[in-house]
N, C-alpha and C positions, 0 to 999 in steps of 0.2 A: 170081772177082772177089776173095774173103778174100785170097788169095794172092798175088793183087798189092797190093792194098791191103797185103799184111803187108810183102811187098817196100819198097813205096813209104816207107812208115812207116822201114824202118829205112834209105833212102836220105838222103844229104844233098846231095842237088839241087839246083841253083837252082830249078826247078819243083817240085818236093815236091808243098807246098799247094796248087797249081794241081789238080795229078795226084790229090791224094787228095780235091778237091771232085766231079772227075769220075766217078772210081770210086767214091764216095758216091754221087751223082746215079744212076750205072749199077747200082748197085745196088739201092736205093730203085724203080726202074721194073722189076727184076728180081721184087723182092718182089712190088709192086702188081700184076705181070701174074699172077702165081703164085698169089695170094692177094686176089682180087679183093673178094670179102666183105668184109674185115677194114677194108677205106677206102671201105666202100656209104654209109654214114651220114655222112660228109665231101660227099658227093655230093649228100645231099638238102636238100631245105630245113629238113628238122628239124635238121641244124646249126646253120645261121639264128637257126631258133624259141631252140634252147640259147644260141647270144649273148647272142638279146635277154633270156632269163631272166635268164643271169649278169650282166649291163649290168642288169637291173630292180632284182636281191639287190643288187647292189655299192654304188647310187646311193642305194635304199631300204632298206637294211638295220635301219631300225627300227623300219618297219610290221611288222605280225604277217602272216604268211601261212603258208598249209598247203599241201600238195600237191595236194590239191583244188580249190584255187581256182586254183591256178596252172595246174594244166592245163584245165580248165574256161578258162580265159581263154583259152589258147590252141589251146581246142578240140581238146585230146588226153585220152587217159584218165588216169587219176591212174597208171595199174602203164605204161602205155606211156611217159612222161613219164620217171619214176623209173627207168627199162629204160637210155632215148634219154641222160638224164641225166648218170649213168654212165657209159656208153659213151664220152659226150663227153669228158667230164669228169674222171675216174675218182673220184669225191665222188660223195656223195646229194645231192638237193637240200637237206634241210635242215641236212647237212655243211658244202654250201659256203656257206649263209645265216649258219651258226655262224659261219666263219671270218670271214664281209666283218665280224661283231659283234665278234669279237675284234680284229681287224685295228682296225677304228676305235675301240675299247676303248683299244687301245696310241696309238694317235695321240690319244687324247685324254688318255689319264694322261700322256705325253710334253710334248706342246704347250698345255695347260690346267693353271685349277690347281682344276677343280672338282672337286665330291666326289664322291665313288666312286656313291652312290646315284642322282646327276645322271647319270653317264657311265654306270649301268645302263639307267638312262630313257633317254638318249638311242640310246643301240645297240640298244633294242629288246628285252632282253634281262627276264625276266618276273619272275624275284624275287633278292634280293643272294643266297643258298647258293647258285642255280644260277648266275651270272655268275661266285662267287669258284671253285666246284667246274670249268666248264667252264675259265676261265683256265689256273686251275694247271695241268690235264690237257692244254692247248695250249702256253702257254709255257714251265710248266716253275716258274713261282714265283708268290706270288699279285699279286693288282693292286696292292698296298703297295709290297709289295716292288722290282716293275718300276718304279714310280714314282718309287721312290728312288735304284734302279740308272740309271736313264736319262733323269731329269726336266732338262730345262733351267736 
C-alpha cells in the first residue's frame, strides 16, 4: 500500500487525489484489522462519556473541578477516567481544563477591555501568579503583553 501511495504521490494524474483518498482509506482498514486494540476505546461509550467531559470543561471552564468529582459524576474511577482521558485525548483532564482557561483568557484580553484580575475570575483560574505563570508557559508571552499584541 506505501508503495503505491508513494507512486500515486508522485504521479500527475487527473485522479491523483481520488487514488490517494482510497489508498488512505485501504490503509487505515489495513491498520484497524492489524491492530485492533489501538481503536477499542473509539468503540465504547467511554468515548461518549470523554465528549461529554470535554463539551462540560469547554462550556464550564470556570467552575472549579477535580478528577474526583468528574469521574464520580460519571460513575468511573478517578485513575480509570484519567487512563480513558488520555487515550482520547492525548491531554489530562486537568491539561485540557487548563487550556479551554487559557483559550477564553485570550478571547477575552482580545475582545474586552476588562482587567486582567476580572478575566482571572472569570476563567476560573485561582490566583493572578498562577494565571500569569500558566499563560506565559502556553502562549509564549504574558497576558499584557497578548493584549497589546492582539487587542482590537
Amino acid at each position: 500500500i506505501f508503495a503505491q501511495i508513494i507512486r500515486e504521490f508522485s504521479d500527475s494524474t487527473l485522479l491523483r487525489e481520488e487514488m490517494l483518498v482510497l489508498l488512505m482509506q485501504e490503509l487505515l482498514v489495513w491498520v484497524y484489522r492489524q491492530f485492533p486494540d489501538i481503536f477499542s476505546v473509539f468503540e465504547q461509550n467511554s468515548f461518549e462519556t470523554i465528549q461529554q467531559i470535554q463539551r462540560q470543561l469547554e462550556t464550564h471552564y470556570e467552575q472549579r473541578f477535580t478528577l474526583a468529582e468528574l469521574a464520580e459524576a460519571y460513575t468511573l474511577s478517578a485513575s480509570h477516567l484519567s487512563h480513558l482521558f488520555k487515550q482520547v485525548t492525548g491531554s489530562s483532564v486537568m491539561g485540557y481544563l487548563q487550556s479551554c482557561r487559557i483559550a477564553a483568557a485570550k478571547k477575552y484580553l482580545v475582545d474586552t477591555s476588562l482587567e486582567i484580575g476580572q478575566i482571572i475570575e472569570a476563567c476560573g483560574f485561582t490566583d493572578a501568579s498562577n494565571f500569569s505563570r500558566t499563560f506565559r508557559q502556553r502562549v509564549g508571552c504574558s497576558p499584557s503583553q497578548f493584549r497589546y499584541l492582539y487587542h482590537e
